[in-house]
VEXGUKE-702074 format. One record per residue (C-alpha): residue number from 1; residue in three letters; x, z, y. Coordinates in nm, 3 decimals, always signed. Layout:
N
   n res    east      up   north
 NUM ALA       X       Z       Y
...
***
This chain:
480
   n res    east      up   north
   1 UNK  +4.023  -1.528  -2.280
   2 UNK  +3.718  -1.730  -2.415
   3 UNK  +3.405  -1.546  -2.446
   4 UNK  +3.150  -1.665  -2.751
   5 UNK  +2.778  -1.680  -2.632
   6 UNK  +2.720  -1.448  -2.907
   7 UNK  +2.927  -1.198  -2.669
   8 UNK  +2.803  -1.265  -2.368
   9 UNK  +2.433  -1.197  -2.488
  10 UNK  +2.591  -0.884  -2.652
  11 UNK  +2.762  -0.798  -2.327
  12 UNK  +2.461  -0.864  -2.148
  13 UNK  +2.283  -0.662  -2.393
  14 UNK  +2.502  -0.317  -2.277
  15 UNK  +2.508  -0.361  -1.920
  16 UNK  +2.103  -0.345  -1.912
  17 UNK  +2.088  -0.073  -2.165
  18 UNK  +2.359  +0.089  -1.898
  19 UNK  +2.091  -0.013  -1.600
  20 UNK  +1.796  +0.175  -1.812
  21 UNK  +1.985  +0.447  -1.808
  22 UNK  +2.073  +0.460  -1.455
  23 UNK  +1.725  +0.420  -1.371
  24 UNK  +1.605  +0.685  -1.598
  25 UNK  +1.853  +0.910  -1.477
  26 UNK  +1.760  +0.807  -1.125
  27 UNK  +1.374  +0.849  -1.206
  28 UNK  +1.423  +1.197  -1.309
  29 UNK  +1.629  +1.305  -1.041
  30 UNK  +1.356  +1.151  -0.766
  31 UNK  +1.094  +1.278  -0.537
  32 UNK  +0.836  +1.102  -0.703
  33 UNK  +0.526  +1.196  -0.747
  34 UNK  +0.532  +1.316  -1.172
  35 UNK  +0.267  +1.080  -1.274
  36 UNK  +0.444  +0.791  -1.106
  37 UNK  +0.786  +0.870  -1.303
  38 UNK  +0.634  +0.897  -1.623
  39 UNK  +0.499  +0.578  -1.614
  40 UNK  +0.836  +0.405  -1.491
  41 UNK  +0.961  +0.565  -1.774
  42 UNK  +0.704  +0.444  -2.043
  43 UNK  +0.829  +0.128  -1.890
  44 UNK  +1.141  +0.177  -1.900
  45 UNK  +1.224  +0.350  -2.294
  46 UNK  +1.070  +0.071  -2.502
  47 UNK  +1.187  -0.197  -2.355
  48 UNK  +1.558  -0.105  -2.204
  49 UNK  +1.661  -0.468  -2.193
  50 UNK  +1.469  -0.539  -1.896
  51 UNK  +1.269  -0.219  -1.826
  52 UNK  +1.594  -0.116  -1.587
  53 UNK  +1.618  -0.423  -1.449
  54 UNK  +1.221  -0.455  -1.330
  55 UNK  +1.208  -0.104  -1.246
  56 UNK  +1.543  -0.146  -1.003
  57 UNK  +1.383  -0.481  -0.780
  58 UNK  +1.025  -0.349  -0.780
  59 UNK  +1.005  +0.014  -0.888
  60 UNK  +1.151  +0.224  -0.630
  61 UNK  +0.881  +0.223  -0.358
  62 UNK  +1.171  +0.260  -0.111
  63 UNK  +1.238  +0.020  +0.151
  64 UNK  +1.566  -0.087  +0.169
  65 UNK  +1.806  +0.080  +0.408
  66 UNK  +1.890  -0.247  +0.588
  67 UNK  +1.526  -0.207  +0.636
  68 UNK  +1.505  +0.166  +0.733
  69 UNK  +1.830  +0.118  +1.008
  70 UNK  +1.635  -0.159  +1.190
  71 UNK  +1.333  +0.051  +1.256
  72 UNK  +1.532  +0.391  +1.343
  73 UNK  +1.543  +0.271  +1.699
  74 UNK  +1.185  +0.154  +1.719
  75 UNK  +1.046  +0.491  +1.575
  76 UNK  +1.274  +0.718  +1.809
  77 UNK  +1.133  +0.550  +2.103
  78 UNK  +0.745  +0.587  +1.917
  79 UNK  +0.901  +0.946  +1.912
  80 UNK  +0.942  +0.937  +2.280
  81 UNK  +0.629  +0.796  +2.398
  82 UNK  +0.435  +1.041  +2.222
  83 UNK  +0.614  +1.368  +2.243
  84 UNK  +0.510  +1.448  +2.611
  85 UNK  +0.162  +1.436  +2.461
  86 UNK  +0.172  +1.727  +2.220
  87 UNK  -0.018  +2.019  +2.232
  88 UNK  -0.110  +2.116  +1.864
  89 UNK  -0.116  +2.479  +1.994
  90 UNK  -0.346  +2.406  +2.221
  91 UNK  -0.588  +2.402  +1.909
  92 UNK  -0.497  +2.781  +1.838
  93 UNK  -0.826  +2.885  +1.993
  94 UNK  -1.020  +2.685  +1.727
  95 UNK  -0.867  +2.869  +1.423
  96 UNK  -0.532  +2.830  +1.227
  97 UNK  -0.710  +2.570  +1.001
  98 UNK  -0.708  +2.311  +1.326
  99 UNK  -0.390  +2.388  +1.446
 100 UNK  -0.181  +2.400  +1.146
 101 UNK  -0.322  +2.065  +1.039
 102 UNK  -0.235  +1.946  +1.467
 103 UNK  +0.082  +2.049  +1.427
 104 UNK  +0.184  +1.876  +1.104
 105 UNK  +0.078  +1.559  +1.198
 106 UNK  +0.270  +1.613  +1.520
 107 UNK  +0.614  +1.777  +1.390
 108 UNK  +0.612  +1.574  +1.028
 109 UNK  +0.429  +1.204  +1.168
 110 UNK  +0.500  +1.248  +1.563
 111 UNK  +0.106  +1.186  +1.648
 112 UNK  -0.010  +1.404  +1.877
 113 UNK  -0.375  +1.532  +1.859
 114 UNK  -0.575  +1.460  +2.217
 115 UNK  -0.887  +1.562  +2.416
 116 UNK  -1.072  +1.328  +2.667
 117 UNK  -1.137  +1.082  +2.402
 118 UNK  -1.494  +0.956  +2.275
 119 UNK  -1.462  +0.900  +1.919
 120 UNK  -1.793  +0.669  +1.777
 121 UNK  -1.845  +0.613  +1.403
 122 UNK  -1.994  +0.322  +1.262
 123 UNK  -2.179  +0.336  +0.940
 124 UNK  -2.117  -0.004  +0.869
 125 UNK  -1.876  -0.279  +0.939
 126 UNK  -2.187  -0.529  +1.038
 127 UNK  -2.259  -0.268  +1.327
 128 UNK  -1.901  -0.232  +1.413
 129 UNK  -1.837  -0.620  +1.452
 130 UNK  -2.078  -0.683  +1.742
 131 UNK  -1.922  -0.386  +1.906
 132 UNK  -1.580  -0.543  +1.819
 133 UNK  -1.653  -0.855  +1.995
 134 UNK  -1.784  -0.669  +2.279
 135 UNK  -1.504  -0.486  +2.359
 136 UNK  -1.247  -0.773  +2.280
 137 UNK  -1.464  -0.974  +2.589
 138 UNK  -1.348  -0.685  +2.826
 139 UNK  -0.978  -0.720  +2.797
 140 UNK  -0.801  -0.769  +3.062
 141 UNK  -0.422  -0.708  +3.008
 142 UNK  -0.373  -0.714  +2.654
 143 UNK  -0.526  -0.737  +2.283
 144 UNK  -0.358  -0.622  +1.975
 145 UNK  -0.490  -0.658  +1.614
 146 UNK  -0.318  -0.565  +1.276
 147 UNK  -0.475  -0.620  +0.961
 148 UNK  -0.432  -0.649  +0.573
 149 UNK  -0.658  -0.913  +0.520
 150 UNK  -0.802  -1.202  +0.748
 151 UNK  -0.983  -1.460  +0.670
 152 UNK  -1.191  -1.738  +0.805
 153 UNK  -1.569  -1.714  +0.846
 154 UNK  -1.825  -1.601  +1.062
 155 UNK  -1.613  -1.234  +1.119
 156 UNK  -1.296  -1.347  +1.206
 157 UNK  -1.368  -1.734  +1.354
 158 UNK  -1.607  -1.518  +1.607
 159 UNK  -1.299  -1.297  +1.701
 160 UNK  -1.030  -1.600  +1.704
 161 UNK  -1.233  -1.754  +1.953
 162 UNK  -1.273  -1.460  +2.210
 163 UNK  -0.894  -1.454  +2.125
 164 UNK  -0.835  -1.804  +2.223
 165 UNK  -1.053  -1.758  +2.537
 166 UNK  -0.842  -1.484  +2.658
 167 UNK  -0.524  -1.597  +2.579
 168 UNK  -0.572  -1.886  +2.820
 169 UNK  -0.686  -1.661  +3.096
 170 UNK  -0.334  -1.463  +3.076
 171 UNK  -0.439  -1.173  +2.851
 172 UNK  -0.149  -1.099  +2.606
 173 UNK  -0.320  -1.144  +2.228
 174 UNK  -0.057  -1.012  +1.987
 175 UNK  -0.208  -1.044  +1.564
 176 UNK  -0.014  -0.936  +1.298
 177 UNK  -0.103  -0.949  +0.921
 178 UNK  +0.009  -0.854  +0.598
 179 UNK  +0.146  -1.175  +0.391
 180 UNK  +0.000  -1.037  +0.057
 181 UNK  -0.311  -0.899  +0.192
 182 UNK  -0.374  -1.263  +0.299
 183 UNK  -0.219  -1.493  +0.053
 184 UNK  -0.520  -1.603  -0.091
 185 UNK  -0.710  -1.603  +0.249
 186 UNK  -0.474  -1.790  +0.503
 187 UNK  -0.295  -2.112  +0.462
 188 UNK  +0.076  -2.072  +0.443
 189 UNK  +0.214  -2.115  +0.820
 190 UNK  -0.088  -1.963  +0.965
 191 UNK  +0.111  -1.755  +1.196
 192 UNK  +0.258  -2.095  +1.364
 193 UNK  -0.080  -2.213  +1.393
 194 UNK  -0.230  -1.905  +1.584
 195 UNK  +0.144  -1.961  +1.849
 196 UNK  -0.009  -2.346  +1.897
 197 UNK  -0.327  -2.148  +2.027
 198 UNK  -0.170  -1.911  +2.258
 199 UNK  -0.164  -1.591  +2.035
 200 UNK  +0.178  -1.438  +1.930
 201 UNK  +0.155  -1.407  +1.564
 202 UNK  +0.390  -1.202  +1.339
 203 UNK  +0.383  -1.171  +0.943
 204 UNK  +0.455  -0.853  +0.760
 205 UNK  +0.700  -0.868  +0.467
 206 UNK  +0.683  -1.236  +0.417
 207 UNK  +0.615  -1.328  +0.052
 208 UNK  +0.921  -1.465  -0.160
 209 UNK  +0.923  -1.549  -0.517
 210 UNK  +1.166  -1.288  -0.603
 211 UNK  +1.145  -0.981  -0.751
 212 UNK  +1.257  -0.713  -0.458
 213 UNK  +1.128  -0.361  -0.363
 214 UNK  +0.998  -0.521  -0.099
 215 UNK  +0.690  -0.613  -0.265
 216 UNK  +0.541  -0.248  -0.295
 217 UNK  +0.538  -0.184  +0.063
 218 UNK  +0.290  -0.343  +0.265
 219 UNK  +0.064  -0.344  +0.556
 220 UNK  -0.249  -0.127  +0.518
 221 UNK  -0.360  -0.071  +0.835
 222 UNK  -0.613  -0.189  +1.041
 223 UNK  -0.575  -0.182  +1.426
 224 UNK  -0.761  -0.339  +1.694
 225 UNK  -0.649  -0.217  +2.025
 226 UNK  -0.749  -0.335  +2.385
 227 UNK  -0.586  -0.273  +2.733
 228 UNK  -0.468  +0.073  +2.583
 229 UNK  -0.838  +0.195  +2.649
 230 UNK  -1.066  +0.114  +2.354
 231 UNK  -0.892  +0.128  +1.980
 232 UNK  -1.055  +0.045  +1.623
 233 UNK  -0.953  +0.152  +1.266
 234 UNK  -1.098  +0.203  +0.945
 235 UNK  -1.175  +0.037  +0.628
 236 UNK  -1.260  -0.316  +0.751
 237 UNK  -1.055  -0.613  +0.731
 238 UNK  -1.134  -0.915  +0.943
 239 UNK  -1.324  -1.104  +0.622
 240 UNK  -1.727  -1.141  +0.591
 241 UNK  -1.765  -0.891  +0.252
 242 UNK  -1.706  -0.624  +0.518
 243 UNK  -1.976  -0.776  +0.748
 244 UNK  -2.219  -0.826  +0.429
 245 UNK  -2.225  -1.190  +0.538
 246 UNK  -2.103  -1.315  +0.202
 247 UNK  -2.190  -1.104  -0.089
 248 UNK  -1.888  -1.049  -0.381
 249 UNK  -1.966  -0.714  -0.499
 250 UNK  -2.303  -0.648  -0.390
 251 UNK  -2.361  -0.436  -0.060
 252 UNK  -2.052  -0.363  +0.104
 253 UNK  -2.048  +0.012  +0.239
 254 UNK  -1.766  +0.034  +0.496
 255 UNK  -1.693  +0.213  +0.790
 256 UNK  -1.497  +0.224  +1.130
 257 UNK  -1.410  +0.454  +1.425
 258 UNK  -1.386  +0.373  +1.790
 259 UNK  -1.185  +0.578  +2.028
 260 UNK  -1.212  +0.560  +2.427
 261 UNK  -0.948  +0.720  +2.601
 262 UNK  -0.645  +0.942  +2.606
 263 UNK  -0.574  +0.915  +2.209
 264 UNK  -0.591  +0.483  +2.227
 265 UNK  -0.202  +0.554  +2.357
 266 UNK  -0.082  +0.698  +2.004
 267 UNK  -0.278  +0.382  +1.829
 268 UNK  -0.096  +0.126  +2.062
 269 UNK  +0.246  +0.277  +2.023
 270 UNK  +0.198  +0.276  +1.651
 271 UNK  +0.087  -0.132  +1.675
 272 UNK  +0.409  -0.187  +1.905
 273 UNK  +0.602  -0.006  +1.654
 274 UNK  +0.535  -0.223  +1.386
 275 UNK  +0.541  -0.543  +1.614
 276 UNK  +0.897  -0.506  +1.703
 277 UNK  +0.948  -0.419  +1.333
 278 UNK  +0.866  -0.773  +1.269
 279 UNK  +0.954  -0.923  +1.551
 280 UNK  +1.327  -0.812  +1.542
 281 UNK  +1.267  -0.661  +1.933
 282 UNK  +1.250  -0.304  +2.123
 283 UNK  +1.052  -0.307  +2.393
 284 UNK  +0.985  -0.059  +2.622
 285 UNK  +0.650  +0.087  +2.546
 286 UNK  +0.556  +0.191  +2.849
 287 UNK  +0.494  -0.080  +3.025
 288 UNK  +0.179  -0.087  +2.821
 289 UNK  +0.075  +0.225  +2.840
 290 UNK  -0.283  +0.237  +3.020
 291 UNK  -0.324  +0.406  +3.388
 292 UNK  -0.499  +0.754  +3.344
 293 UNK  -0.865  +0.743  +3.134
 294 UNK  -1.109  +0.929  +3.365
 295 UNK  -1.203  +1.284  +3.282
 296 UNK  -1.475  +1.336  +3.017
 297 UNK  -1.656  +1.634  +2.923
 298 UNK  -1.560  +1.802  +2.620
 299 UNK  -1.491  +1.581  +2.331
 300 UNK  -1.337  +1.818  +2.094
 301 UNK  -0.985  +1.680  +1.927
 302 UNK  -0.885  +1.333  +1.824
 303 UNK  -0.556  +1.278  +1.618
 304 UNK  -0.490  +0.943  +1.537
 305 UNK  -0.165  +0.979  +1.250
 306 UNK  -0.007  +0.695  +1.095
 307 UNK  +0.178  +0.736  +0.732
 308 UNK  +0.457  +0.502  +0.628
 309 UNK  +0.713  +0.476  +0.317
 310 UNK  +0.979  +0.500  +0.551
 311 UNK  +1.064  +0.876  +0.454
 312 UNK  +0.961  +1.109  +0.198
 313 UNK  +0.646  +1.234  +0.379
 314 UNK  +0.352  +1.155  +0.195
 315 UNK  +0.137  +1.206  +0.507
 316 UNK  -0.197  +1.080  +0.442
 317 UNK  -0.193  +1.253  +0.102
 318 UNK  -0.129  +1.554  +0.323
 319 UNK  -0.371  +1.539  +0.508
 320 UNK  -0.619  +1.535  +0.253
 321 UNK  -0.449  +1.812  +0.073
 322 UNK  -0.461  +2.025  +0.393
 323 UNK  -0.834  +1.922  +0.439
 324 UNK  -0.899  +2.019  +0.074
 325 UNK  -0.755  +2.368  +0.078
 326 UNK  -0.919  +2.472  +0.382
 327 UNK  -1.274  +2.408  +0.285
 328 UNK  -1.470  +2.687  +0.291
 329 UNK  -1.832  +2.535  +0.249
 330 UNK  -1.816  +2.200  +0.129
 331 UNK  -1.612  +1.855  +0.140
 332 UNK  -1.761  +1.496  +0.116
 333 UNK  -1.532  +1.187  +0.034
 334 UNK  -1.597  +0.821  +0.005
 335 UNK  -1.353  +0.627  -0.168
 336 UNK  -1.321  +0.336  -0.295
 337 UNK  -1.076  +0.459  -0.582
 338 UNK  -1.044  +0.780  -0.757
 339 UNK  -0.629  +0.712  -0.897
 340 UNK  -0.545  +1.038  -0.779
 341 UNK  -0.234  +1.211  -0.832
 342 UNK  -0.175  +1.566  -0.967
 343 UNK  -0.151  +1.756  -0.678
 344 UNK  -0.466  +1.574  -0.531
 345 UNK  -0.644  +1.650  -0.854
 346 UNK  -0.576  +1.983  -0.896
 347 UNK  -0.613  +2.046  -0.544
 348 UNK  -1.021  +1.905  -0.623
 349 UNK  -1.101  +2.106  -0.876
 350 UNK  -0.942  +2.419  -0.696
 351 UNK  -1.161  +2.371  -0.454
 352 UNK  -1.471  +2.316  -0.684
 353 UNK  -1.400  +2.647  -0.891
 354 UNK  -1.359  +2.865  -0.559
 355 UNK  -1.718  +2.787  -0.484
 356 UNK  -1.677  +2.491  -0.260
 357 UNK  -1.903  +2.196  -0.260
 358 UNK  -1.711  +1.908  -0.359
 359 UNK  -1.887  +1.616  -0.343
 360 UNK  -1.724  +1.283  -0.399
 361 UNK  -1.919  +0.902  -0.375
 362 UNK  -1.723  +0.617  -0.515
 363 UNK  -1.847  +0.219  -0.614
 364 UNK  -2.077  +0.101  -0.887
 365 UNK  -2.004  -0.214  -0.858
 366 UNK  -1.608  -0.238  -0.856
 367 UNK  -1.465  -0.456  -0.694
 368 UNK  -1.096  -0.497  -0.943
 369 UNK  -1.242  -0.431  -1.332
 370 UNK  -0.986  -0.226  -1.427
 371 UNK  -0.917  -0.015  -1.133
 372 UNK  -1.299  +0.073  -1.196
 373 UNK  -1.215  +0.186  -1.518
 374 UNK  -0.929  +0.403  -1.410
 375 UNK  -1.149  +0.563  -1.191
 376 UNK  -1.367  +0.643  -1.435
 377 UNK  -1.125  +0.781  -1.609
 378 UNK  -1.047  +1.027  -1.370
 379 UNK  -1.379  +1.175  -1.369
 380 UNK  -1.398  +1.414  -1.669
 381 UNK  -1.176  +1.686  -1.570
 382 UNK  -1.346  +1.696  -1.162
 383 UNK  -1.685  +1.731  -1.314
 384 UNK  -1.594  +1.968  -1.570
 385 UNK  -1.435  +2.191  -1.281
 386 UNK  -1.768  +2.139  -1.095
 387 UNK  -1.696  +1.842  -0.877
 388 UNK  -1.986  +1.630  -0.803
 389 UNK  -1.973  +1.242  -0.820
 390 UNK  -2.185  +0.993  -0.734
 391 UNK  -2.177  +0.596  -0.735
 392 UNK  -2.305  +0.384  -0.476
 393 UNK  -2.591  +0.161  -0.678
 394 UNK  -2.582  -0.067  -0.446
 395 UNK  -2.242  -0.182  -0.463
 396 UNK  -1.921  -0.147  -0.352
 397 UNK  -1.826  +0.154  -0.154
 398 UNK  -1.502  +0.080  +0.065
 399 UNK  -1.498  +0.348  +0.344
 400 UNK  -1.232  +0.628  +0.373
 401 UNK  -1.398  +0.915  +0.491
 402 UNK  -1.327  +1.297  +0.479
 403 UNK  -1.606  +1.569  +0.650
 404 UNK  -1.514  +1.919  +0.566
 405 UNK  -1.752  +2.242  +0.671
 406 UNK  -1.869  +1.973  +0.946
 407 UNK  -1.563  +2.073  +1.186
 408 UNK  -1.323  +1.846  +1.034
 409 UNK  -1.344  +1.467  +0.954
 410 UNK  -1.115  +1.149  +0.883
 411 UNK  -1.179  +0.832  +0.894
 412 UNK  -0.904  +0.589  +0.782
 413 UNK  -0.746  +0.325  +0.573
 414 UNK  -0.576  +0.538  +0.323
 415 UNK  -0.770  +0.520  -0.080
 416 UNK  -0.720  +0.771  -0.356
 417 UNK  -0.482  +0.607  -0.473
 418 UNK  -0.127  +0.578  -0.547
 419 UNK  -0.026  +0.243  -0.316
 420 UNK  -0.218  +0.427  -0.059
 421 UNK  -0.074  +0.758  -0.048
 422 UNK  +0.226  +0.670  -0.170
 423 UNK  +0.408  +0.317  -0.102
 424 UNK  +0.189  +0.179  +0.186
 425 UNK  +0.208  +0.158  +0.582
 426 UNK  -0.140  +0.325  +0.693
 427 UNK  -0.326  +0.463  +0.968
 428 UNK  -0.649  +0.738  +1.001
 429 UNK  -0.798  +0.956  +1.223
 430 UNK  -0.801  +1.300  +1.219
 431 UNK  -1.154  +1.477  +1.402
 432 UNK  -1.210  +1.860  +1.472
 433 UNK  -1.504  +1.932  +1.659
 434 UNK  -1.574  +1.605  +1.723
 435 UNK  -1.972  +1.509  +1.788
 436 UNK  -1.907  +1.219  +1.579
 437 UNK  -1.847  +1.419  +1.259
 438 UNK  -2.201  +1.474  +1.256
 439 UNK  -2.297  +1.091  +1.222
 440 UNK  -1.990  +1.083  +0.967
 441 UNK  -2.199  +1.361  +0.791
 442 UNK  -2.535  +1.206  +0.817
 443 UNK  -2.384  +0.880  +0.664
 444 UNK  -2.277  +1.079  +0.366
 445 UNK  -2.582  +1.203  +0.310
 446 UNK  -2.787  +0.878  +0.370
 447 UNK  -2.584  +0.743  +0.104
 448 UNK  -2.573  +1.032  -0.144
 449 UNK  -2.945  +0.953  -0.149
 450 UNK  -2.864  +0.564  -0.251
 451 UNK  -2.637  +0.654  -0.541
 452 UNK  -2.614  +0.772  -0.877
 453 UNK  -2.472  +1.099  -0.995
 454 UNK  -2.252  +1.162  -1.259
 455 UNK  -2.282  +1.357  -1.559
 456 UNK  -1.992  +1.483  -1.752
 457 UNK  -2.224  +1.441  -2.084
 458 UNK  -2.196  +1.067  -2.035
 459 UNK  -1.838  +1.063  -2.091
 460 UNK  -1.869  +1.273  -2.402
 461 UNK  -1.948  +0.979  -2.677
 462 UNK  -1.786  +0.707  -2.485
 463 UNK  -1.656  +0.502  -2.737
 464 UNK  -1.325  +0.592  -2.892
 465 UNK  -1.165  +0.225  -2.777
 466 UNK  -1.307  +0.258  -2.451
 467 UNK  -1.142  +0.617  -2.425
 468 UNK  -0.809  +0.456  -2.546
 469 UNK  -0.850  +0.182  -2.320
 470 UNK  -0.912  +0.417  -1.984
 471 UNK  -0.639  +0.660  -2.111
 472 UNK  -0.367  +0.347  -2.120
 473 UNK  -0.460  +0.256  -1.816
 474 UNK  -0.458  +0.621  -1.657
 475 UNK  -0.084  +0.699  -1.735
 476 UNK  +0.007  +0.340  -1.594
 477 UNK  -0.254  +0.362  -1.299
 478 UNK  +0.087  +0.455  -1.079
 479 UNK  +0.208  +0.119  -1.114
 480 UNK  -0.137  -0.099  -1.014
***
């Protein structure tokens, strides 16, 4: 039988209206977060030729199950490492508040929450990095750093060469990176060039020009981790915005946590998790775990808690949902981006109307144009409900930080936003009765004082193609 071209394009033509369907139908039918479906779905309607089609490479924010089966091993011996350190009801005595949110993160994420650990916040990343390279200079047995974005300059060519140093007196340096975090940072091959210096190198999800689900899920997290003792996270990459020693979007507010102790064992397993992810290996984890920290007085509860696309557990967006409804006094939240979903949104202005102080700081100076304007655009309905919002004048804003009624605090990777809570690999911390929450509260208010508030009467004679143009990019914020 000899098909015409005519009928092939027409045959063509059915099978994708058939895929559009499918997808629809599997859209519907999905976990997803509502906001996140309706937009696949304004993709999908008007244009079913190739709506199903881009929505089934890219649009699932699954990873595949080849994927999933390779790390099942990996994560049942993270599993294993860490369950011997539970003790969520240990926080009982502190109020069901602490140990409902301790045992989430344990049963539902499989980090436990820890004493003996010193948790110190820094304001800034350019008092973090001195600290950094500090630390790094004390290794003795091993160094392990995983970040979004690295690039070369005066942050990260002062780490590479502590790394370098150490590597050649027998420490074990282990980097790993996210490929699209860094496209535009690190030459292609970098990771071959760091193994010529001594440093085992792996690359998350390794760009290819092809369209594959594989593209939504990447590496958010920022780890530094030495000799099991001393661990870093937080908002800063390994680039000199976060150092303020280049200037893109004015002053660069970040921030990052240090922890000393019993809970840098839950941040190393979740590094060697990912390496032998990448790395094709399973290793047993306990041949790095540290000998015992020494005793400390009391340091009140660290929970480091890592959230990946892996499952259907939105955990960082639970965690700020549990922090949310438990407020009694007041909650303060820096954030880059305001793209929050429903649940987080009405959760906010719940909150607000109970009587709760919700205060929220976010940039001035954006740092993506339009991601700014979605922001924005979230704004009227939290300050109509009472939320107060502020933007940092000075520029961009990119620390992750939560302080509720001053006993609770995180500080993390994980934005307000949908990649964040929702398709990413990310890490935070999770603080009750910590004496750092205190600086983490001071900060706040230090910066409150260096921003602009919002009033809902600016956003009341915006004009109307403005209003159409934040609205269009509201419903399809899920898909930035």
């Amino acid at each position: 039988m000899v098909f015409t071209f005519s009928e092939h394009i027409q045959n063509f033509y059915w099978v994708c209206i058939l895929m559009s369907i499918a997808a629809a139908l599997a859209i519907v039918g999905s976990r997803m977060e509502p906001a996140y479906k309706i937009a696949w779905l304004l993709v999908i309607l008007p244009f079913p030729v190739f709506g199903g089609i881009f929505y089934l490479f890219i649009g699932g924010g699954r990873v595949s199950n080849r994927r999933q089966r390779r790390m099942q091993g990996i994560l049942g011996q993270s599993f294993k490492a860490l369950e011997p350190d539970f003790k969520a009801d240990d926080l009982l005595p502190l109020g069901g508040e602490a140990a409902t949110q301790a045992t989430y993160l344990e049963q539902r994420a499989a980090c436990p929450a820890y004493t003996n650990t010193v948790a110190e916040y820094f304001s800034l990343g350019d008092l973090a990095f001195p600290r950094m390279l500090a630390e790094l200079e004390k290794a003795q047995r091993y160094i392990f750093l995983e970040y979004f974005i690295i690039q070369p300059g005066v942050f990260w060519d002062s780490i590479l060469a502590v790394l370098e140093r150490k590597a050649a007196q027998g420490v074990e340096v282990r980097l790993l990176y996210d490929d699209m975090g860094c496209m535009f940072t690190l030459p292609r091959h970098y990771d071959q060039q760091m193994m010529a210096r001594g440093i085992q190198c792996r690359v998350f999800n390794r760009f290819r020009p092809i369209m594959t689900p594989r593209l939504n899920n990447r590496d958010h997290r920022k780890l530094m981790i030495i000799d099991g003792k001393v661990g870093f996270t937080g908002g800063i990459n390994l680039a000199d915005e976060y150092i303020n020693q280049k200037e893109r979007f004015g002053h660069w507010k970040d921030s990052a946590i240090l922890l000393e102790g019993d809970a840098v064992w839950s941040m190393t397993v979740m590094f060697l998790s990912m390496w032998d992810h990448c790395a094709a290996l399973e290793e047993d984890f306990d041949r790095f775990r540290p000998p015992a920290a020494p005793v400390r007085p009391w340091t009140g509860y660290v929970q480091p808690y890592t959230d990946t696309p892996l499952d259907q557990e939105a955990v960082g967006q639970s965690v700020y949902l549990n922090m949310i409804a438990r407020a009694k006094k007041y909650i303060y939240i820096t954030t880059p981006y305001l793209i929050v979903d429903v649940a987080t949104n009405t959760a906010l202005c719940n909150a607000a109307k109970s009587g709760v102080d919700v205060y929220l700081i976010t940039p001035h100076i954006p740092d993506k144009r339009y991601v700014f304007e979605v922001t924005r655009a979230h704004y009227p309905p939290l300050l109509d409900a009472g939320v107060h919002i502020y933007e940092y004048t000075p520029g961009f804003i990119h620390a992750k930080n939560f302080v509720v009624d001053g006993r609770f605090a995180t500080v993390g990777t994980v934005n307000l936003d949908y990649r964040s809570l929702f398709l990413h690999f990310e890490d935070g911390v999770w603080l009750c009765d910590a004496p750092c929450i205190h600086d983490i509260e001071r900060d706040f208010q230090d910066t409150l004082t260096l921003s602009e508030p919002i009033t809902l009467r600016r956003f009341r004679h915006l004009n109307i193609l403005l209003q159409l143009y934040r609205s269009i990019l509201r419903v399809f914020a899920p898909l930035m």
